[in-house]
C-alpha positions in Angstrom: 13.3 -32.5 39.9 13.9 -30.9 43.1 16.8 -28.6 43.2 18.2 -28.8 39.6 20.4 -26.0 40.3 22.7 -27.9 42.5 24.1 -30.4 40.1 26.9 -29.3 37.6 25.9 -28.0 34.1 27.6 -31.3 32.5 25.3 -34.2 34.7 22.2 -31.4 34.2 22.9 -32.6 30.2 23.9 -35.9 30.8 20.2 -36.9 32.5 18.5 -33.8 30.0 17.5 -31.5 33.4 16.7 -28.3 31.7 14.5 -27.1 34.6 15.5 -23.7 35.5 16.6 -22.8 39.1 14.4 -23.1 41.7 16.0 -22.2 45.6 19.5 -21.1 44.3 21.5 -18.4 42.6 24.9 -18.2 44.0 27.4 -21.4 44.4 30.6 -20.8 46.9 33.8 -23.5 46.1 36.5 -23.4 48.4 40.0 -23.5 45.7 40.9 -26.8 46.3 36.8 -28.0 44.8 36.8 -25.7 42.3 40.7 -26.7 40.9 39.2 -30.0 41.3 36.8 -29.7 39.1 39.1 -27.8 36.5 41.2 -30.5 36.3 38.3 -32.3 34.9 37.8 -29.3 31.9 34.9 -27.8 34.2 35.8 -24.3 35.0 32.5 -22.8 35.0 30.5 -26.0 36.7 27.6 -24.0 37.6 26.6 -21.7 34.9 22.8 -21.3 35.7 24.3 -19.8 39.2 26.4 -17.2 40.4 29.7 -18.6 40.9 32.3 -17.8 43.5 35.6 -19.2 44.5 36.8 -18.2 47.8 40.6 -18.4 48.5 43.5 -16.4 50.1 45.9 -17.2 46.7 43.8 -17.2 43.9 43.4 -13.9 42.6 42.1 -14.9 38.4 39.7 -17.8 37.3 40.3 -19.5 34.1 36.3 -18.5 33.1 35.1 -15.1 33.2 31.7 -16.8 34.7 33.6 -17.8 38.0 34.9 -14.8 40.3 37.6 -15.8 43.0 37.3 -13.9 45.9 39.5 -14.0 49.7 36.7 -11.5 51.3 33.9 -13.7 53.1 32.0 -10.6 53.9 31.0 -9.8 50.3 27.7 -12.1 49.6 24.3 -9.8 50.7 22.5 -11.2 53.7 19.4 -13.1 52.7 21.0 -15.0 49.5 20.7 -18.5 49.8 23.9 -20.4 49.0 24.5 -23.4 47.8 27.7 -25.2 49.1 29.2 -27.4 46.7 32.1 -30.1 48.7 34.3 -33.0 47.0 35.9 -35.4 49.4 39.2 -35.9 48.8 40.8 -39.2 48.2 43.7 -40.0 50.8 
């Protein structure tokens, strides 16, 4: 499988991906994806990645794994990023 970083840990189970990361190591969530996905009992959904959360007003995760940050300058040049997006339903 190509990629098997970039789906979340629980579908990587589901389908029995165990691969380990290939192109990835950090994941950036805006708030409103990652207290989407929390709502659903996934607070760390990436675990095989480094795991960001950037947002003015969050200042705590509810998992140690995940670190909520507001300052954009604070990823090293050169990482590659994966950016994770939920649509949202009107």
């Amino acid at each position: 499988m190509q990629f098997p970083e970039t789906f979340p840990a629980r579908y990587r189970q589901h389908i029995g991906n165990e691969a380990a990361n290939q192109v990835f190591d950090t994941v950036l969530m805006g708030r409103a994806t990652y207290e989407a996905g929390v709502r659903q009992g996934l607070t760390s959904p990436y675990p095989t990645l480094d795991q960001y959360v950037i947002s003015a007003t969050m200042t705590e995760s509810p998992d140690p794994e995940v670190t909520p940050t507001s300052d954009h300058q604070v990823f090293p040049r050169g990482h590659l990023l994966l950016h994770y997006h939920i649509v949202r339903e009107n």
